[in-house]
C-alpha positions in Angstrom: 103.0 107.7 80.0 99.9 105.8 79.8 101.6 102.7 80.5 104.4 103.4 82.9 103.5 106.7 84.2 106.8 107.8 83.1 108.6 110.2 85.2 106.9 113.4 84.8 106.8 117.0 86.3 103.7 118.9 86.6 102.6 121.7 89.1 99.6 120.1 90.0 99.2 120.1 93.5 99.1 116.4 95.0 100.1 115.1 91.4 102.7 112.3 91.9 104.3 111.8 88.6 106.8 108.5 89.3 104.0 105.8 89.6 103.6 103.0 91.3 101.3 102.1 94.5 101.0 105.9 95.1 101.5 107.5 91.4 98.2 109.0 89.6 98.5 106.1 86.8 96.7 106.5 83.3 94.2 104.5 84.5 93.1 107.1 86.9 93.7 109.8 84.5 91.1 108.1 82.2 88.7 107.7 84.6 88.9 111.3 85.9 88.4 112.9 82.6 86.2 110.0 81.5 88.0 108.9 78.2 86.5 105.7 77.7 88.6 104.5 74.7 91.5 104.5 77.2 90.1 102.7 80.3 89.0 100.2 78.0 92.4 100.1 75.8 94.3 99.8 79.2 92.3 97.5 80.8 92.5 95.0 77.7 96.3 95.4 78.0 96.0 93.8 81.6 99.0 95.3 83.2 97.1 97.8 85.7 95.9 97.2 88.9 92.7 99.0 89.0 92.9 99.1 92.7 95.8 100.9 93.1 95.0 104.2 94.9 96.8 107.2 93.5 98.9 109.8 96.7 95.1 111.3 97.7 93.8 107.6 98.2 91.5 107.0 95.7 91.7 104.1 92.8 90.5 105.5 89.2 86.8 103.9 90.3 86.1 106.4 92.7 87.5 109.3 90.7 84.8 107.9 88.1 82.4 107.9 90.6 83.1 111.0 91.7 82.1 112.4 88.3 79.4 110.7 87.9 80.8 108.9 84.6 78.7 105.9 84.7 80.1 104.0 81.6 83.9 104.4 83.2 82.1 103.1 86.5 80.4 100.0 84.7 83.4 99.0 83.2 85.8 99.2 85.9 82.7 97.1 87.7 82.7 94.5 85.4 86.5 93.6 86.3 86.2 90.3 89.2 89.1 91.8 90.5 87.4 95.7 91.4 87.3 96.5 94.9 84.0 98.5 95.1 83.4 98.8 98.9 87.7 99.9 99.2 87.5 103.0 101.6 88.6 106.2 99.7 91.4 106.9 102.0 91.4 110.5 101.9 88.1 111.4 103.6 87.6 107.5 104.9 84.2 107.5 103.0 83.1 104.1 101.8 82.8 104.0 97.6 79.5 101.7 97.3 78.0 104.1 99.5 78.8 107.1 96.9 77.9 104.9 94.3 74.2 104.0 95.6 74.0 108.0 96.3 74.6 108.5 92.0 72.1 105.6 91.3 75.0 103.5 90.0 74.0 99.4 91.2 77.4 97.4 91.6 77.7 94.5 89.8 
């Protein structure tokens, strides 16, 4: 499930189990409950497109952000390919912006 995000049912409300450019991947699950191993063991598998923004419109750096997980947040920073200054789609706020507010410096 980690990988593909297979298909998967729960009552979660917003939680879009089939993947893809709108699908809560494992990378943002990782991020959101801060399981470090994961985002790193993903990351190193180098299938995941860490900008992808799950059906609420946030990527798995802002859900990071959003709770205040630091590590996740420098790791996810160190990739060339992170967008930190994306626009969280669902409340149009900008994510360096939340970052600076946690004390979290972008790379």
């Amino acid at each position: 499930m980690l990988r593909y995000n297979g298909d998967v049912s729960l009552d979660e409300p917003g939680f879009d189990g089939r993947g893809g450019s709108k699908g809560f991947t494992g990378l943002h699950g990782a991020a959101f409950f801060e399981i470090m191993e994961i985002v790193v063991a993903l990351l190193a598998m180098g299938e995941c497109d860490i900008n992808v923004m799950d059906n609420m419109g946030r990527m798995a750096l802002a859900w990071a952000a959003v709770g205040g997980y630091e590590d996740v947040v420098g790791i996810l920073l160190e990739r060339r390919d992170a967008k930190a200054d994306a626009t969280d789609t669902l409340y149009s706020r900008n994510r360096s912006r939340g970052l600076q507010r946690r004390g979290i410096r972008e790379s």
